[in-house]
Backbone bond lengths (Angstrom), bond angles and torsions (degrees), N, CA, C in turn:
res aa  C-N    CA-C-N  psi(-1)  N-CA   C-N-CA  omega(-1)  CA-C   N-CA-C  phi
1 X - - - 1.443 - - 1.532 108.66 -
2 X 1.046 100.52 126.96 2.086 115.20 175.55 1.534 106.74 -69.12
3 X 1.360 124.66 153.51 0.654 115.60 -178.00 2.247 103.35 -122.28
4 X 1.341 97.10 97.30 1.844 102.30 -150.36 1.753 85.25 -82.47
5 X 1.801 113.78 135.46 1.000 104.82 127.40 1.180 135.05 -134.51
6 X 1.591 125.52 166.11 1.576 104.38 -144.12 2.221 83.59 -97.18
7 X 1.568 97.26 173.75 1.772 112.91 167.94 1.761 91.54 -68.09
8 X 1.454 100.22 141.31 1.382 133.65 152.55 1.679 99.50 -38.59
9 X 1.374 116.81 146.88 1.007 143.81 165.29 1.779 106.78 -57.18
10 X 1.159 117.37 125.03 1.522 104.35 158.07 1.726 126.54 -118.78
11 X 1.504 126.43 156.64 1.384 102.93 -136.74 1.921 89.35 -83.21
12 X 1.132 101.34 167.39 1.153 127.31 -176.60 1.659 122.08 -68.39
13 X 1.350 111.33 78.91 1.430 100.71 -170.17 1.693 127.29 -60.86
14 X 1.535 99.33 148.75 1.551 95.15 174.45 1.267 113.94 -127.01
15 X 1.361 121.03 170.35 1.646 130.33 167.06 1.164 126.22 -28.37
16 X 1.809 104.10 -40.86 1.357 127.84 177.69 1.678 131.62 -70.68
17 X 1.396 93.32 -14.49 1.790 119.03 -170.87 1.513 90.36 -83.81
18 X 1.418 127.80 -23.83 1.152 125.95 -163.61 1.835 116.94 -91.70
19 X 1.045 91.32 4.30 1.584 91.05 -159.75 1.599 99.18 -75.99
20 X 1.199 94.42 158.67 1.753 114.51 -147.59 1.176 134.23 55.26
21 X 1.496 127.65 4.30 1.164 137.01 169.80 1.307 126.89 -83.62
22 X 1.601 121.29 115.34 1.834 117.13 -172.59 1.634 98.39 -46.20
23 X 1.397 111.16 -63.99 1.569 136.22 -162.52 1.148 123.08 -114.70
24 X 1.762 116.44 147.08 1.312 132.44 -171.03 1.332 96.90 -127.92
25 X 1.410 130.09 136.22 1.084 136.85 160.45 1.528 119.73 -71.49
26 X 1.601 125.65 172.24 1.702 121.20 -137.85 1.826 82.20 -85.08
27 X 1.542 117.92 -49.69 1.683 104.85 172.79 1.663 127.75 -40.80
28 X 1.128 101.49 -46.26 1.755 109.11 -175.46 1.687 92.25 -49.68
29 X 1.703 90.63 -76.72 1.711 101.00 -175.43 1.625 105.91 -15.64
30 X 0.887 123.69 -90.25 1.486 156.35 -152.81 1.646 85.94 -40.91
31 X 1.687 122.41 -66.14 1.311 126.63 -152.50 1.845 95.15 -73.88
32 X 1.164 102.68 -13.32 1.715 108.01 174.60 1.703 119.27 -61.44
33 X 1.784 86.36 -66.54 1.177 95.63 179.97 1.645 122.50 -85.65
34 X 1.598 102.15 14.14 1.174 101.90 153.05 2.051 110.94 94.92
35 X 1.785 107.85 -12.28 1.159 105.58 176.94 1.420 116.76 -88.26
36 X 1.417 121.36 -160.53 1.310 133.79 160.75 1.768 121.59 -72.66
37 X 1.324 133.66 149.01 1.506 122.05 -165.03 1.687 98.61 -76.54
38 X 1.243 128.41 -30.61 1.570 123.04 148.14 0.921 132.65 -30.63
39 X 1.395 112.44 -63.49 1.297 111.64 174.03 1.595 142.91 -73.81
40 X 1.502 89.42 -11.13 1.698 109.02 152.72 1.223 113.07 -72.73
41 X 1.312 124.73 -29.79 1.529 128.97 172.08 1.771 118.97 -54.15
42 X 1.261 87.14 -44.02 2.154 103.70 -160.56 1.529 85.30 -80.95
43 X 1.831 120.59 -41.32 1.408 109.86 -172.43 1.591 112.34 -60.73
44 X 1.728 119.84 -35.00 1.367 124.83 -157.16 1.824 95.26 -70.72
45 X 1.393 103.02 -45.93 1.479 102.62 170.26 1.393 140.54 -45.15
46 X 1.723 108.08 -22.61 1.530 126.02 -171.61 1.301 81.94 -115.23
47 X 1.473 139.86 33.22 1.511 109.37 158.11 1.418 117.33 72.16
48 X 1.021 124.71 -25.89 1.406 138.24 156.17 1.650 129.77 -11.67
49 X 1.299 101.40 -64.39 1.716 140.43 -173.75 1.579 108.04 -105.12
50 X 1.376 120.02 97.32 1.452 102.32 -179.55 1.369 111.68 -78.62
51 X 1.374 107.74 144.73 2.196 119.47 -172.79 1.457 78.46 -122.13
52 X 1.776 100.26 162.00 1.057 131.62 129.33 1.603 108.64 -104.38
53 X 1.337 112.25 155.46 2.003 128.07 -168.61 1.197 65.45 -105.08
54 X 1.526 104.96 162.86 1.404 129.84 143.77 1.307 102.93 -175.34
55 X 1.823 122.78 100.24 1.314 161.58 -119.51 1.804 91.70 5.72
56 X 1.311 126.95 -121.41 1.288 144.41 -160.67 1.583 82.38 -72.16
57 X 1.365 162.75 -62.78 1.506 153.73 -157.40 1.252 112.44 -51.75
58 X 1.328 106.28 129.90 1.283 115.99 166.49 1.804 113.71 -117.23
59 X 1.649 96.85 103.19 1.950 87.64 170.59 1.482 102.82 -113.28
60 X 1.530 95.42 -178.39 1.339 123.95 164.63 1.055 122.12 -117.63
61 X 1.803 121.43 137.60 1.472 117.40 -176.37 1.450 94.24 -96.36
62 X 1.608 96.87 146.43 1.569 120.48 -156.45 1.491 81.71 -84.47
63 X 1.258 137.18 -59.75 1.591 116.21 168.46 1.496 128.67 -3.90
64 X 1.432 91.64 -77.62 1.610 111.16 -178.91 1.662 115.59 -70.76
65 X 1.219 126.53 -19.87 1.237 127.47 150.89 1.456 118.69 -44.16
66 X 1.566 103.55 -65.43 1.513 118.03 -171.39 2.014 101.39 -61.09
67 X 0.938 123.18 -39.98 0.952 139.24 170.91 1.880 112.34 -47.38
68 X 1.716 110.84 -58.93 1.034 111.05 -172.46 1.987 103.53 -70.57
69 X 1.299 114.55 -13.73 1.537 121.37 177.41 1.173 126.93 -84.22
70 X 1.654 97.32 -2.96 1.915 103.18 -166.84 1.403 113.72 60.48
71 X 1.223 118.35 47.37 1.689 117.78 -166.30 1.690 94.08 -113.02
């Protein structure tokens, strides 16, 4: 018998954690809107998720987030 233990809980980010921030990176996003960090990926690809690039970075403006939430 193994002896499993699981990672600590981490707290649950919200829209609200963000305030004053231009940008959210593609994890935050994702744990916002509640998906998988993949699937913020496949969404950023379909246009879905608006990014700004900036070289290899990919963010999100917390505007247009709040925006994509009806917030």
């Amino acid at each position: 018998m193994t002896n499993r233990t699981t990672a600590p809980e981490r707290p649950t980010l919200t829209i609200d954690d963000l305030h004053g921030r231009a940008t959210c990176t593609v994890p935050e996003a994702a744990q916002i809107l509640g998906i998988g960090t993949w699937s913020a990926y496949e969404a950023i690809k379909r246009d879905e998720i608006p990014v700004i690039r900036i070289g290899k970075r990919i963010l999100i403006p917390v505007p247009r987030l709040r925006a994509l939430l009806g917030d």
